[in-house]
C-alpha positions as CSV (number, residue, x, y, z in Angstrom):
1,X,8.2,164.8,-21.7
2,X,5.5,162.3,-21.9
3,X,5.8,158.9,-20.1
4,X,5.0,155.7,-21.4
5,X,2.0,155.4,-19.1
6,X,0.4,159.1,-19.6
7,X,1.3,158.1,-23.9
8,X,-0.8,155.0,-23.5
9,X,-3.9,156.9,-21.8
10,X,-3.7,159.7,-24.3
11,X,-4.0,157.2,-27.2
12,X,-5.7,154.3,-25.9
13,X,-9.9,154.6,-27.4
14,X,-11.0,151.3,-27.4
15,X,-12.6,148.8,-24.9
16,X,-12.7,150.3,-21.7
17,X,-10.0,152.7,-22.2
18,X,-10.4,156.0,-20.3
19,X,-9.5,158.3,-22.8
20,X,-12.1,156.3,-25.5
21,X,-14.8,156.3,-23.1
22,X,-14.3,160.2,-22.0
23,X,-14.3,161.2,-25.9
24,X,-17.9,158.6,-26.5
25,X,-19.8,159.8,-23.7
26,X,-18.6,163.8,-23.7
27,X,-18.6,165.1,-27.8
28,X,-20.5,164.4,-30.8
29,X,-17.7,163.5,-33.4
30,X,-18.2,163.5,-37.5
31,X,-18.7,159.8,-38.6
32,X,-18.8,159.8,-42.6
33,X,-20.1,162.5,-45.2
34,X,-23.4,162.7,-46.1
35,X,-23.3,162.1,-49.6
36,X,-21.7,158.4,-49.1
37,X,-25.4,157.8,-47.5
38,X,-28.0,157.8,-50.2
39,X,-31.7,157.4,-50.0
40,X,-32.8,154.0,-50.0
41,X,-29.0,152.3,-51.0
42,X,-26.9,149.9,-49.1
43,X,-26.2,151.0,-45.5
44,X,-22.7,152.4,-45.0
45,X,-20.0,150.5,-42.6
46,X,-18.4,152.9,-40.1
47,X,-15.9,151.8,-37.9
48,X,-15.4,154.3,-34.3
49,X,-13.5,153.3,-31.5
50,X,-12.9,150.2,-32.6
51,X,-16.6,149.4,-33.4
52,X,-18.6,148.4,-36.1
53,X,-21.8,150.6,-37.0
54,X,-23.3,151.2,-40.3
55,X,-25.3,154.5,-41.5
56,X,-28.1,154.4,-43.5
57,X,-30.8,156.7,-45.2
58,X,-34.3,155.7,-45.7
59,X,-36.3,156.4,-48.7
60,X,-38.2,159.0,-46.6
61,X,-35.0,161.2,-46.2
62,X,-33.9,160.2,-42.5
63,X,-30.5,158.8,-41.5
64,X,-30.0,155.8,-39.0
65,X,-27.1,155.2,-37.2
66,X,-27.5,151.5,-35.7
67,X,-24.6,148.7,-34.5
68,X,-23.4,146.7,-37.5
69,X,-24.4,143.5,-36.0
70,X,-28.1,142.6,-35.7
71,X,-29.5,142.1,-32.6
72,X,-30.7,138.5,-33.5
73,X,-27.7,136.5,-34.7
74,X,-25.0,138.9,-35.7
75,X,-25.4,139.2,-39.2
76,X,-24.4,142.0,-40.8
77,X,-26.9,145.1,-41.3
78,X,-24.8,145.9,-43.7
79,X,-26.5,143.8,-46.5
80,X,-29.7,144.7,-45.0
81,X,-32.7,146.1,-47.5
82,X,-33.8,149.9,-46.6
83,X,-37.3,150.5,-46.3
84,X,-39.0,154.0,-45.2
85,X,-36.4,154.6,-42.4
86,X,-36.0,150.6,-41.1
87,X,-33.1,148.1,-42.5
88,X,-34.6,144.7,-43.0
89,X,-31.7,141.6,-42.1
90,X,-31.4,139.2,-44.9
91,X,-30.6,136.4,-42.3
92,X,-34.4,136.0,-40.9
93,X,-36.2,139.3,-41.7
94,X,-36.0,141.5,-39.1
95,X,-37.0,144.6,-38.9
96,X,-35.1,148.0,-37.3
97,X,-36.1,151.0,-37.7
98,X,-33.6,154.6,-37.2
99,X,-34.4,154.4,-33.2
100,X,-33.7,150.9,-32.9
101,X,-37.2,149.4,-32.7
102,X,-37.6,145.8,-33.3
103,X,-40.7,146.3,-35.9
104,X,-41.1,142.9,-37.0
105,X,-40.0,139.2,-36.3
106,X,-41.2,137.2,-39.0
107,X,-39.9,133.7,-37.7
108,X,-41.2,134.1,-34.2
109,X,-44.2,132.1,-33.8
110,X,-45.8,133.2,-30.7
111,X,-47.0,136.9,-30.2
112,X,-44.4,138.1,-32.4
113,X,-45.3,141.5,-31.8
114,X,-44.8,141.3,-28.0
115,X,-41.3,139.5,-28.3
116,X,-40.2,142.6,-30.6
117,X,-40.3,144.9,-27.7
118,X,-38.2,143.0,-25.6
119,X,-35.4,143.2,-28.2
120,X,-32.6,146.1,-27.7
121,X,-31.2,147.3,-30.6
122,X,-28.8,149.8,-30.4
123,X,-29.5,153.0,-32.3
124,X,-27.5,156.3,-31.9
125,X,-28.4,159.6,-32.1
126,X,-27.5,161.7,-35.5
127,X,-27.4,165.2,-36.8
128,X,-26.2,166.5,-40.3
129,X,-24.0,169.6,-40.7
130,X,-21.6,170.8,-42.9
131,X,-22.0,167.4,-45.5
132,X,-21.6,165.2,-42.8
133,X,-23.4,162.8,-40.7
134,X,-22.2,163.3,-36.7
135,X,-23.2,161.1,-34.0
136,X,-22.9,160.7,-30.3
137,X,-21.9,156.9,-29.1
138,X,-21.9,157.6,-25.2
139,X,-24.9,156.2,-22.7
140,X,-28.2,158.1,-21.4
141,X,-28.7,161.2,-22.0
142,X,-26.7,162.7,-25.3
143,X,-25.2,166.5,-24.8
144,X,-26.1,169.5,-26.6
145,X,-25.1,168.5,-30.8
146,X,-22.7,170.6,-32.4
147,X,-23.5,174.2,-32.9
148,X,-20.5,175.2,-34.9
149,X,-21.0,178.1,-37.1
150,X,-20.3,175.7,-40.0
151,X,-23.0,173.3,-39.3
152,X,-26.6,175.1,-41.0
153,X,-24.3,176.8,-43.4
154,X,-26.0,176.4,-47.3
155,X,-24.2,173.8,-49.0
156,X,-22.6,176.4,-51.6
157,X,-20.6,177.8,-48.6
158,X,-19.5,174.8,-46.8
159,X,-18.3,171.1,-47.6
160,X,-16.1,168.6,-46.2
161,X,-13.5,166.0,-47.0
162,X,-11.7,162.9,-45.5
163,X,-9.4,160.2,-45.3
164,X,-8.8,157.3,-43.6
165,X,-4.4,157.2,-41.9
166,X,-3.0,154.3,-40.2
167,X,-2.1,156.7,-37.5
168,X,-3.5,157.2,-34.0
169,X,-6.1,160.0,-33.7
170,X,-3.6,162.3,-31.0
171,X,-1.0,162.6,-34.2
172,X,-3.8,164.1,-36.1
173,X,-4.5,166.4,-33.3
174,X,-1.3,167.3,-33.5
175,X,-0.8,168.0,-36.9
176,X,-2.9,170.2,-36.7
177,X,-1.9,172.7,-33.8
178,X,1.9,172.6,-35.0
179,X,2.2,175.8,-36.7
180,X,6.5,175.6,-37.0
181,X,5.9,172.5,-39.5
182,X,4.6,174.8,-42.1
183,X,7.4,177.3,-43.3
184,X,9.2,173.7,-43.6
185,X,7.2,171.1,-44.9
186,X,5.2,172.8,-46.6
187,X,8.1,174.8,-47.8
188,X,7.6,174.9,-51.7
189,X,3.8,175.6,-51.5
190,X,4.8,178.8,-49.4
191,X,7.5,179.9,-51.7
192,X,4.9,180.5,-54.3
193,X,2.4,181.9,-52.0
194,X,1.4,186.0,-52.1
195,X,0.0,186.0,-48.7
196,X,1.2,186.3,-45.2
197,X,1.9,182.7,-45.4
198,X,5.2,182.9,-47.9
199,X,6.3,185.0,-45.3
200,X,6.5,182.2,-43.2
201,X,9.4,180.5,-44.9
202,X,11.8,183.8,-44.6
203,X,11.6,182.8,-40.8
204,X,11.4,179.8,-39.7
205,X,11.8,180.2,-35.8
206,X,8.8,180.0,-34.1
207,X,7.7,182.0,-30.8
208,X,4.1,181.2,-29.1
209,X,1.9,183.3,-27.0
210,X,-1.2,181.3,-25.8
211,X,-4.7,182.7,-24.8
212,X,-6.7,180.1,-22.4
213,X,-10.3,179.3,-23.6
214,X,-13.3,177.6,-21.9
215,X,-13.1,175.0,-24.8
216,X,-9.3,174.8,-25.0
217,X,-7.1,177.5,-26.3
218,X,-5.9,179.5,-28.9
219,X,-2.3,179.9,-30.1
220,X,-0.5,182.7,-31.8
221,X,2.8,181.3,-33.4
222,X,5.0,184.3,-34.0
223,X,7.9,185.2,-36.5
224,X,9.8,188.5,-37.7
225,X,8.7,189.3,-41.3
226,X,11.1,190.5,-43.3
227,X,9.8,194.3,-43.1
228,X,10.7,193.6,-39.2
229,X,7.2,193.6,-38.4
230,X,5.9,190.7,-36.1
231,X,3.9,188.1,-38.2
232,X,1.2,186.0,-36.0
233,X,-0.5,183.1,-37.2
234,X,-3.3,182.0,-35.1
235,X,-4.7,178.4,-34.7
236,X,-7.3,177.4,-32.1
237,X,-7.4,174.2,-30.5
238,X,-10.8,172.9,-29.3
239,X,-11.7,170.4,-26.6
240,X,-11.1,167.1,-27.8
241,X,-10.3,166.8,-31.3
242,X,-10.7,170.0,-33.2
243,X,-8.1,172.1,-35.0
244,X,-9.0,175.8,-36.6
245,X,-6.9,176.9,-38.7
246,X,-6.8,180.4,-39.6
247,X,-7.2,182.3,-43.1
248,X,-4.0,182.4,-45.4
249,X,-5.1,186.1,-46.3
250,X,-6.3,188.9,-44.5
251,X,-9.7,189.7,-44.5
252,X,-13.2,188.7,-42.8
253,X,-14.3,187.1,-46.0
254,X,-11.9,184.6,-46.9
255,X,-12.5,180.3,-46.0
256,X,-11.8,179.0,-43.1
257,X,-10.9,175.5,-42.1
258,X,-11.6,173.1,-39.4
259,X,-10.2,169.8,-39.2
260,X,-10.9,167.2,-36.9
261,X,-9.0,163.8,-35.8
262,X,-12.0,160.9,-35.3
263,X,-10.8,157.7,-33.5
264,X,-11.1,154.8,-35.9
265,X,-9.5,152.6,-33.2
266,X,-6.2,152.8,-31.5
267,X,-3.9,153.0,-34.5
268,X,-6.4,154.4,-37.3
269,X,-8.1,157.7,-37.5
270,X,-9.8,159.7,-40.1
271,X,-8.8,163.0,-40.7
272,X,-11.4,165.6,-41.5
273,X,-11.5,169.2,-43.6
274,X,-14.1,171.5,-43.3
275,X,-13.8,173.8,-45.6
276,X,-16.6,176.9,-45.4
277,X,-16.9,180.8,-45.6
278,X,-19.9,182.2,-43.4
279,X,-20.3,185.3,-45.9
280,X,-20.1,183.6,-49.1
281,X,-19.6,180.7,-51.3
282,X,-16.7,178.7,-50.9
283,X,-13.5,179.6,-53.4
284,X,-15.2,177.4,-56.6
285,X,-11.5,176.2,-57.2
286,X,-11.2,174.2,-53.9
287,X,-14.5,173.3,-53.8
288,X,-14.2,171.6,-57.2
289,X,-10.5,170.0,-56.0
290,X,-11.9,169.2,-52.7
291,X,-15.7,169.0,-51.9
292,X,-16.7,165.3,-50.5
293,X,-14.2,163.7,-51.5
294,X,-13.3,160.2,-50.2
295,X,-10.7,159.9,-49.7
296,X,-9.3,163.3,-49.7
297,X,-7.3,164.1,-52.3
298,X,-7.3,160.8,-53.6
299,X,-5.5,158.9,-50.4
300,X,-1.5,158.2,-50.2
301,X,0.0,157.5,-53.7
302,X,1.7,154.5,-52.0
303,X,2.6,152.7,-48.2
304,X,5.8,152.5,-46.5
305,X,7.4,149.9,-48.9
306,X,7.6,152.8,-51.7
307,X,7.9,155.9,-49.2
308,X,4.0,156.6,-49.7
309,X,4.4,157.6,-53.3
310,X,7.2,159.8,-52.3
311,X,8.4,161.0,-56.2
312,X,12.4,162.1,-55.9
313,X,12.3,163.0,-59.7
314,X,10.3,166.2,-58.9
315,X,12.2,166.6,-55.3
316,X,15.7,167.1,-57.8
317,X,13.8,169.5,-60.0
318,X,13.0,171.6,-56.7
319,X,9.8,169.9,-54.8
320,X,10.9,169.6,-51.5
321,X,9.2,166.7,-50.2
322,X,8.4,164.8,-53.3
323,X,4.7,164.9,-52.6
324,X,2.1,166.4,-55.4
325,X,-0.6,168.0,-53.0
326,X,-0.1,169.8,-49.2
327,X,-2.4,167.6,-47.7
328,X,-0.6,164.6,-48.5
329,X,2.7,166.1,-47.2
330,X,0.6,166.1,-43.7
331,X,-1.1,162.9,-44.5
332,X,2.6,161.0,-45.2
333,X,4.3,162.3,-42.2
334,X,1.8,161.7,-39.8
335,X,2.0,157.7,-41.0
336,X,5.7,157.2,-40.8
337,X,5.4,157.8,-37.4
338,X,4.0,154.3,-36.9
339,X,0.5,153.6,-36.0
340,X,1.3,155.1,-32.4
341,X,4.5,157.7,-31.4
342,X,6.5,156.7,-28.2
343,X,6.5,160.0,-27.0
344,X,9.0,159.1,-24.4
345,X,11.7,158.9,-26.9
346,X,11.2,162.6,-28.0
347,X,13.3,165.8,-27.7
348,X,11.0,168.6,-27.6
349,X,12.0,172.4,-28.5
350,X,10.4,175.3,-27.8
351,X,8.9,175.3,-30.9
352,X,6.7,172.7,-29.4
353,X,4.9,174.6,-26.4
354,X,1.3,173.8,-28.4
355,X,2.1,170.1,-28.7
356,X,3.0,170.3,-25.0
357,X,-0.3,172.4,-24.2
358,X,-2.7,170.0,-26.5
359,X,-0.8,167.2,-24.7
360,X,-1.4,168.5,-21.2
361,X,-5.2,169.3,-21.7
362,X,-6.1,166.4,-22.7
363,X,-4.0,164.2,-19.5
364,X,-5.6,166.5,-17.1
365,X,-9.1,166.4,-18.6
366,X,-9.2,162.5,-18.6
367,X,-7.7,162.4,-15.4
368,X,-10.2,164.5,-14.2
369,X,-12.7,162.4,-16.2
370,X,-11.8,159.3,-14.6
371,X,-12.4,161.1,-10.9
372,X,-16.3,161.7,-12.3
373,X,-15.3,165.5,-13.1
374,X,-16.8,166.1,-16.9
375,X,-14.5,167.3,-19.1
376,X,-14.3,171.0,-21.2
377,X,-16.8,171.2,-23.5
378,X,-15.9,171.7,-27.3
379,X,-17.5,174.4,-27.9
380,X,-16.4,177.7,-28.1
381,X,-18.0,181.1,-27.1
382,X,-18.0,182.4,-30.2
383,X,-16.3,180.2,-33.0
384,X,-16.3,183.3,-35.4
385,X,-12.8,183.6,-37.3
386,X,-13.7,187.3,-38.2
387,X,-11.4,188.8,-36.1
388,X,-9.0,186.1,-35.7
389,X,-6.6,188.0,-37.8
390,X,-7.5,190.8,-34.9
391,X,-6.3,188.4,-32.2
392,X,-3.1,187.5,-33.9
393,X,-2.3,190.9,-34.2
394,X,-2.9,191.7,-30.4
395,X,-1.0,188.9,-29.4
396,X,2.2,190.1,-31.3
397,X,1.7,193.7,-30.3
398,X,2.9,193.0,-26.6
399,X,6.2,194.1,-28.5
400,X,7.8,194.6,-31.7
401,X,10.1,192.0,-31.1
402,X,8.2,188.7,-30.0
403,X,11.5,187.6,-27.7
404,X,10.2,190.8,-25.6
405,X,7.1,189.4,-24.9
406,X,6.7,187.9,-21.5
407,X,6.3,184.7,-20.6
C-alpha cells in the first residue's frame, strides 16, 4: 500500500518537486513529433513539467528548443518569425538563435552587440528519433541521448503517435506494465484475435515471474492456455517512464511498441506510441491508422459529463466497453481516475505485483535521488525484442503449472 506522502512524491513534477527534478536532470523524454515542427512555420508550444517551451525548425533544417517566454519582456516566442535557425520576438526584435544566443538587440542604443552577450536565454539540447523531437531540461552537463534501437530506424519502419490525458504521468506508467487489464478490458478486441493474445481472455488469472534489470525490469505475466500449456506475456518496464510491450504474434519480425508517459504537469501527461519493426517496414495498415497522429486516434470522443464518448448502443450489441478503438479503452480509464489516484484508498491483488514493483522503483530511486545518489539509467543492455518471446517462454518453463513456480 502506498501512503499519502510516498503518492504525493511519486506524482508531484513540478516546481521543486523531487520526483520532477530527478526525471529533468536524469532522462531525455520525447517532447512533440517531428512533423508538427516545419521548416520555417510558427514555433510549436510545448508544455513539460509544468513549463512553457516552444520548438521550432529553421529554414536551414535545424530544431530549437528555447523557453516560451523571451528573455526581454516575456512575450511569447511563440509568435516569433523563424529565420535560418533564430526566432525573431515581435515585441522589440530580438534575436535567438537554437543555442540561445542573443544575436541582435535592435532597440539597445549603446554597443548593442556587447549587451547581447550578457543576455541568458535558455536553450535546451534536442535530438530527433523515431518522428519525434526529445529533449533534456535538467542543468550542466546533459547525459548520454537516447540510444534506443528505434531511434535511427528509416522512417518506413518506425513512427510515432500521441495524445494529450488529464491524468498524471505515474497512471500512464501504469497502464502500461498492467498486463491482467488486457483479457478484460480489452476483452472484445481479443475475442477476435488469432494470436496468443485471444488466448488471454480463456484465462483471466494472472501469475508474474519478474527478471531484475540494470534499467528496471522485465515481467512475465503468466496464464494456462487452454491446451494446458503455460502462456507468458512479457512486458519490460524501463527506468523512468517507458513501457515495452511485446509482439501479439510470434516471431522475430513482427512490430514492436514502446510507449512512454511524459509529464505535462502534475495532473496532465501525454501518452506516447512507438510503433517500429527493426527488420522491416512497419504493418502499412497501422501505419496508415496510426503514424503521427495528433492526437492519437483522434482523442476521447467526449469528457466525463458524457462518459468520454462511452456508446452503450454498441455495448448491448456485444462491445464490452462501448469504446470504438483499444487505445481509447486505455486512454478513458486512465482519466476517470481523476487527474491524480489516492493510492492509499486501494486494495491491491496479486494480480498487481508489477504496479507494486513500478511503484517501488521509482520511491527508492528518488529517494535515493534526493540523498545525491543518481538514479538507474533508462537504458537497457540490449533493447532487442527478438527473443523476448524466448524470455517469456523461459520464465514459464520453471514448471508446467505457473502456481509451481517459486516465489
Amino acid at each position: 500500500m502506498v501512503t499519502r506522502e510516498e503518492n504525493e512524491l511519486l506524482c508531484r513534477v513540478t516546481g521543486d518537486a523531487p520526483m520532477g527534478r530527478m526525471l529533468r536532470q536524469h532522462y531525455w523524454l520525447p517532447a512533440v513529433l517531428s512533423v508538427r515542427v516545419r521548416k520555417g512555420e510558427a514555433p510549436v508550444r510545448v508544455k513539460l513539467f509544468g513549463r512553457n517551451f516552444v520548438a521550432f525548425r529553421g529554414k536551414d533544417g535545424s530544431v530549437g528548443f528555447l523557453d516560451e517566454a523571451c528573455p526581454h519582456r516575456g512575450a511569447s516566442l511563440a509568435l516569433a518569425r523563424v529565420d535560418d535557425c533564430s526566432l525573431t520576438c515581435l515585441f522589440h526584435g530580438w534575436k535567438i538563435n537554437a543555442q540561445g544566443e542573443v544575436l541582435d538587440v535592435p532597440n539597445e542604443p549603446n554597443n548593442p552587440k556587447e549587451f547581447a552577450k550578457t543576455v541568458k536565454a535558455k536553450a535546451y539540447p534536442v535530438r530527433e528519433g523515431a518522428g519525434l523531437i526529445w529533449v533534456w531540461l535538467g542543468e550542466g552537463a546533459a547525459p548520454p541521448a537516447p540510444d534506443f534501437e528505434w531511434m535511427d530506424l528509416p522512417p518506413d519502419q518506425v513512427y510515432a503517435a500521441g495524445i494529450e490525458l488529464n491524468a498524471n504521468w505515474l497512471q500512464g506508467v501504469e497502464a502500461t506494465i498492467d498486463s491482467s487489464h488486457v483479457a478484460l478490458l480489452h476483452q472484445s478486441w481479443t475475442a477476435t484475435s488469432s494470436s496468443d493474445f485471444g488466448a488471454t481472455r480463456v484465462n483471466t488469472k494472472v501469475a508474474y515471474e519478474f527478471d531484475k534489470k540494470s534499467y528496471g525490469f522485465r515481467a512475465a505475466a503468466l496464464r494456462t492456455a487452454p491446451d494446458g500449456s503455460c502462456l507468458a506475456r512479457v512486458t519490460e518496464f524501463v527506468m523512468p517512464y517507458y513501457g515495452l510491450i511485446a509482439p501479439i504474434f510470434s516471431g522475430p519480425q513482427q512490430d514492436r511498441t514502446a510507449i512512454i508517459a511524459v509529464p505535462i504537469d502534475d495532473e496532465n501527461l501525454i501518452q506516447w506510441y512507438i510503433f517500429y519493426n527493426p527488420e522491416k517496414p512497419v504493418d502499412s495498415w497501422r501505419k496508415v491508422q496510426r503514424a503521427n497522429q495528433w492526437p492519437m486516434a483522434g482523442g476521447l470522443p467526449g469528457d466525463q459529463s458524457n462518459n468520454w464518448g462511452q456508446n452503450r448502443q454498441i455495448m448491448d450489441a456485444g462491445n464490452s466497453t462501448g469504446f470504438h478503438e483499444i487505445v481509447i479503452e486505455d486512454f478513458v480509464v486512465m482519466v476517470s481516475m481523476g487527474p491524480i489516484v489516492d493510492r492509499s484508498l486501494e486494495y491491491l491483488c496479486s494480480a498487481d505485483q508489477a504496479i507494486v514493483r513500478v511503484r517501488r522503483q521509482l520511491l527508492d530511486e528518488v529517494r535515493g535521488f534526493m540523498n545525491g545518489k543518481a538514479p538507474k539509467s533508462g537504458q537497457s543492455e540490449s533493447m532487442s525484442y527478438k527473443d523476448i518471446r524466448a524470455v517469456g517462454g523461459r520464465l514459464a518453463s520453471a514448471a508446467e503449472d505457473w502456481r509451481q513456480i517459486p516465489r
